[in-house]
N, C-alpha and C positions, 0 to 999 in steps of 0.2 A: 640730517637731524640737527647738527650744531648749526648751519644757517638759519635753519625753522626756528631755532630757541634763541638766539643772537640778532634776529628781527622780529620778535616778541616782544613788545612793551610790558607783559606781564609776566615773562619769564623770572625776572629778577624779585618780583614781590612771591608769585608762587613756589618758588623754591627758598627763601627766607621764612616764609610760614611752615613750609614740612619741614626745615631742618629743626627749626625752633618746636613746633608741635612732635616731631623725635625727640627733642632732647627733653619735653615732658613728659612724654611718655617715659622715655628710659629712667629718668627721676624717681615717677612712681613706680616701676617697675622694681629698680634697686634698692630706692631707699639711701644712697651715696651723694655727701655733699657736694662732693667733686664733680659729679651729674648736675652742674647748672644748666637749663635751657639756652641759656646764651652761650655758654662756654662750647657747649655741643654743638650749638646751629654755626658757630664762624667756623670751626673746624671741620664739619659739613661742605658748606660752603666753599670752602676754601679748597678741600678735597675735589670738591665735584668739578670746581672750574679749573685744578690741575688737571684733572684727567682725561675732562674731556676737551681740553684745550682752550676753551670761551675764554672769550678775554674779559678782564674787571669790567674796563665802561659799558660793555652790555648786558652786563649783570647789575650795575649800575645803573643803569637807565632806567628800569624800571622797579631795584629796591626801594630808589631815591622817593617813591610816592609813599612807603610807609616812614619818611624820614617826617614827611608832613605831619604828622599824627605826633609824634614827637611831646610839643610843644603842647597840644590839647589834653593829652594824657598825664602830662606832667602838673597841668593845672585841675584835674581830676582828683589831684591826690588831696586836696581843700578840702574834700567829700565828709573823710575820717577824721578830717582835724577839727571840722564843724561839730560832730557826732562829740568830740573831746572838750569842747569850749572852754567846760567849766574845768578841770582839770587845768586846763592852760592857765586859767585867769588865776589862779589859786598858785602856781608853782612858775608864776610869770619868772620873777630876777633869777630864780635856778637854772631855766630855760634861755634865757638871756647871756649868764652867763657861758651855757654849754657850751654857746652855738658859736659867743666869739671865740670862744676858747678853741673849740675847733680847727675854725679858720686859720688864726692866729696860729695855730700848733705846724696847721698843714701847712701854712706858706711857709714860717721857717725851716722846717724840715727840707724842701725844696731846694730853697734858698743854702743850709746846710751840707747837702748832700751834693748840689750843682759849685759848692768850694772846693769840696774835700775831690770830686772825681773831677775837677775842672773843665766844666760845662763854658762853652759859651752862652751868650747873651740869647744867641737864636733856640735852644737848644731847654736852657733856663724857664723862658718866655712859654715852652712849648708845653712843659711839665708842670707850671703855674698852677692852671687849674683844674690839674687831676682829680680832686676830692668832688666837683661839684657837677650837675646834672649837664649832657651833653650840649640842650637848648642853649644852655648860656656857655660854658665854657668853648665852645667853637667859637663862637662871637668873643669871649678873651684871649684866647689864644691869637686871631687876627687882629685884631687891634696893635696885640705890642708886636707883634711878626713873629710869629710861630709857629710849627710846621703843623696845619693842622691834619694832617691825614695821622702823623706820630702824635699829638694832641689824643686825639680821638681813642685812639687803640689805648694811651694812658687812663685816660678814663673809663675804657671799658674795662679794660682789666683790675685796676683799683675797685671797680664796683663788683667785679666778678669775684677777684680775691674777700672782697667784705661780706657778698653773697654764702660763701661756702666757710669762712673760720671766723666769723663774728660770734657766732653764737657759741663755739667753743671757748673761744677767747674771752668772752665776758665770765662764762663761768670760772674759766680760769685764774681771773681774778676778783670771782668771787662776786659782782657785780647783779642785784638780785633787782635792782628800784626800775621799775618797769619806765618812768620817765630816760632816770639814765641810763639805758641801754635801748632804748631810741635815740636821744639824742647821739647817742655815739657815733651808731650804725648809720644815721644820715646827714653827719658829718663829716663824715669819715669816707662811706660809697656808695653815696648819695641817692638814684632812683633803683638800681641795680640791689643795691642793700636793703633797701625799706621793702623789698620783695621777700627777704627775710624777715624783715622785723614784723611783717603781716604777718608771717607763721606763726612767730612766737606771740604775740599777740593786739588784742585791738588798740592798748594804749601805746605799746614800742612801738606802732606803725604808724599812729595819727602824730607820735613825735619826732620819728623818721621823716614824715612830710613834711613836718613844718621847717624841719633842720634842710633839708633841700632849697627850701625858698629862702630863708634867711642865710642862709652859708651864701649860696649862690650871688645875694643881693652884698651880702658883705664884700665877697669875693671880688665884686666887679670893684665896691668902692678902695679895696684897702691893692688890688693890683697894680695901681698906677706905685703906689710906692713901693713894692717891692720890687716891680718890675724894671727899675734903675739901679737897683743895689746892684747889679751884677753887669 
């Protein structure tokens, strides 16, 4: 059987789809933020190729074809923020501002936190672009030399963490303006997050989307300079 499924080209995609369609189910089933779809299917995953010994790159070989979709899905998300236009057009400079603010926030914290634990440069570079969508951030992380495999897991996790206590946390502080608590949420954990801000609602989610696209565009231009401070 592990040969049979280790020379499968679609081993890897069909078992990323039921881990991930488990972990919505369990979602709805419990009702528990902690029950991310994603958080469940890596731990799945991960499970499954322990136990039954498969090694990554053939699991690999064939998740790597829902990597493609990636990149389309993420430009899908224009869909909701078309539906919002006017909205945007009307609370443009607040939006503007969020979204640098964001960035700006994320890279020094980075930046911050890679003095205080004494990160190197490779290490720094790698953690850069946690906040923003994996399409792009994979591509910043190789550019400045990054480890992107530890890249990757940062960004999933950062969006999985924004997934599950964003919406506590705003209310936490009290945070009611449906603009600003999208923009937060998708700049902060970027495609993984605005799967939350859909919950909460149509306008958190079409400002979720757009903080994706703009974080991310920012992200690429303001990296070269942070990327040397360290």
């Amino acid at each position: 059987m592990k040969e049979v499924l280790e020379s499968s080209i679609y081993f890897g995609v069909l078992l990323s789809l039921a881990s991930y369609g488990l972990g919505v189910l369990l979602r709805k089933k419990t009702g528990w933020g902690f029950m991310n779809p994603l958080l469940v299917s890596i731990i799945l995953v991960t499970a499954f190729l322990v136990c039954t010994g498969i090694s990554y790159d053939s699991y690999k070989r064939g998740a790597d074809l829902i990597s493609y979709l990636l990149t389309p899905a993420t430009i899908c998300l224009a869909v909701p923020l078309y539906e919002q236009f006017e909205i945007l057009k009307k609370n443009f400079t607040a939006v503007l501002v969020g979204t640098v603010s964001g960035v700006l926030s994320s890279l020094a914290c980075i930046l911050l936190l890679s003095i205080v634990f004494g990160f190197d440069h490779t290490t720094f570079v790698t953690f850069l672009p946690k906040s923003i969508t994996t399409a792009i951030g994979v591509g910043v992380c190789e550019e400045y030399g990054g480890i992107v495999s530890l890249g990757v897991v940062a960004i999933v996790i950062t969006g999985v963490l924004g997934n599950v206590f964003s919406e506590a946390f705003l209310k936490l502080l009290k945070i009611d303006e449906p603009i600003a608590k999208g923009l937060a949420i998708g700049s902060s954990a970027h495609a993984v997050g605005t799967a939350k801000a859909f919950e909460i609602g149509p306008v958190e989610g079409a400002m979720s989307s757009l903080s994706i696209v703009v974080c991310g565009l920012l992200t690429v231009l303001l990296a070269p300079l942070f990327a040397f401070l360290l």
